[in-house]
C-alpha positions as CSV (number, residue, x, y, z in Angstrom):
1,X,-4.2,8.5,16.8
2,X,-4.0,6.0,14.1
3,X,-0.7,3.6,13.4
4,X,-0.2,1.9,10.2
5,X,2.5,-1.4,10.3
6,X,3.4,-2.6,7.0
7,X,5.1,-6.2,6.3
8,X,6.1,-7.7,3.2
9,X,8.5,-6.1,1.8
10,X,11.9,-7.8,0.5
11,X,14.0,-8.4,-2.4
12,X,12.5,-10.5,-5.4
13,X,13.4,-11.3,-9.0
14,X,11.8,-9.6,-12.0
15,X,8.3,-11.1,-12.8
16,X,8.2,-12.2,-9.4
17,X,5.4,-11.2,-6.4
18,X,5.2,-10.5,-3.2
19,X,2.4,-9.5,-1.1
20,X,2.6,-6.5,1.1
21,X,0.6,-6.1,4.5
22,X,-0.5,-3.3,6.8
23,X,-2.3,-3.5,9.7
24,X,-4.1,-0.3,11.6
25,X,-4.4,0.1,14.9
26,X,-5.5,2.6,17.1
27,X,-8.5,5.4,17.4
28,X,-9.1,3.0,14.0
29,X,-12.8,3.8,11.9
30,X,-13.2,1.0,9.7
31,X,-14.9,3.4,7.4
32,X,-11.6,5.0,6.8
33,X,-10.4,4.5,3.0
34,X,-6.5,2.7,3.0
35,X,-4.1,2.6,0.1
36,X,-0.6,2.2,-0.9
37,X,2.3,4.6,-2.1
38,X,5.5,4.4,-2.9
39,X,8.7,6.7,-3.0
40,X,12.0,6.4,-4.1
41,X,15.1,8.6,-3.3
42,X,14.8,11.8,-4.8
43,X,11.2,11.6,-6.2
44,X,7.8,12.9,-4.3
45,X,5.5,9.6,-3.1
46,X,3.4,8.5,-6.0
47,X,-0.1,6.1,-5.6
48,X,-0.2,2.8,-6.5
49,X,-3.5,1.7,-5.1
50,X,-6.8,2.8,-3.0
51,X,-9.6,1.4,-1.6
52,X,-13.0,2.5,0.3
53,X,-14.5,1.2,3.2
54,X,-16.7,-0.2,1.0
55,X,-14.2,-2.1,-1.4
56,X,-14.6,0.0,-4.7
57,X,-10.4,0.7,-5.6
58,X,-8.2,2.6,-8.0
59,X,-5.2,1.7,-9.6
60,X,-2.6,4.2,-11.2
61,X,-2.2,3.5,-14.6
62,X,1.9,1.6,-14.2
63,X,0.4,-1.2,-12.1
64,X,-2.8,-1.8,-13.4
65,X,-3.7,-5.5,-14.7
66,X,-0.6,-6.2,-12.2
67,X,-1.1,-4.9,-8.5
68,X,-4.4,-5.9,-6.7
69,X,-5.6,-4.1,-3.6
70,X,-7.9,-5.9,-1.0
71,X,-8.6,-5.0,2.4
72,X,-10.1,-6.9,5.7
73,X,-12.4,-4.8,7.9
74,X,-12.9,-6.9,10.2
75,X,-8.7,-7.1,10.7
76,X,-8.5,-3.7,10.0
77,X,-5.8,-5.1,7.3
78,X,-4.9,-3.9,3.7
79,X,-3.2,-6.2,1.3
80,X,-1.3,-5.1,-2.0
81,X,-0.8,-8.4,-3.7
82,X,2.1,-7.2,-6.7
83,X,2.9,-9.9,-9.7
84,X,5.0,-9.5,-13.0
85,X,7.3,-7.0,-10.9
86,X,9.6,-4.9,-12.5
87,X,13.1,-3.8,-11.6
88,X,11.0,-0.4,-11.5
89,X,8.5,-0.8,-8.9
90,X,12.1,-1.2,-6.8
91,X,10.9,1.7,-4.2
92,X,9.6,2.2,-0.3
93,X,6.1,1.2,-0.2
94,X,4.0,3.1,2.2
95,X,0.6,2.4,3.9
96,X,-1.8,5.5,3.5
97,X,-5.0,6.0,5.5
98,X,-6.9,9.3,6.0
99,X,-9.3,10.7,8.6
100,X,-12.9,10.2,8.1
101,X,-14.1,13.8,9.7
102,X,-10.8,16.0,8.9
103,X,-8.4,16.4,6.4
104,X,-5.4,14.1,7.7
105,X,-3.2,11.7,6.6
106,X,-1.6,8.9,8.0
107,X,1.1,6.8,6.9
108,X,3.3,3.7,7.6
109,X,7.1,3.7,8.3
110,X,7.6,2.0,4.9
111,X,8.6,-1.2,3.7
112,X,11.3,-1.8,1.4
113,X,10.6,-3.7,-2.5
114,X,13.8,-4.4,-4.4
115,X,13.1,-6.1,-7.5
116,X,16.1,-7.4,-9.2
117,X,16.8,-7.9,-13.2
């Protein structure tokens, strides 16, 4: 079993950052991809950000040129740094990871962004 801790999270002023960590532990295999969702009340968890084993990384298109994703292998450790935030991106943000040899998700207990106006 795998178990995802995220940090980070907390209330900020628009065009403010923050930088959100999560830290696998566990039957971990650093070949595993990581990434971050979010979700807010009433809506289905949406991407924000991948990235491989091997750093390559996807953004969805509303954080783009503002959200950067960067991981530590050796920490077994994901990073989303978020700037220019928006009373939007207010939302739980979840770690994601996924099984390398099955189809299986795991996920964070969530860590709460409020960005005020």
């Amino acid at each position: 079993q795998v178990q995802l801790v995220e940090s980070g999270g907390c209330l900020v002023q628009a065009g403010g950052s923050l930088r959100l960590v999560c830290t696998a532990s566990g039957s971990i295999d650093s070949r595993m991809p990581m990434g971050w969702y979010h979700q807010v009340p009433g809506k289905q968890r949406e991407v924000d950000a991948t990235i491989t084993y091997g750093g390559s990384t996807n953004y969805a298109d509303s954080v783009k040129g503002r959200f950067t994703i960067s991981r530590d292998n050796a920490k077994n450790t994901v990073y989303l740094q978020m700037n220019s935030l928006k009373p939007e991106d207010t939302a739980v943000y979840y770690c994601w990871s996924r099984a390398i040899y099955r189809s299986y998700d795991y996920w964070g207990q969530g860590t709460q962004v409020t960005v005020s106006s």
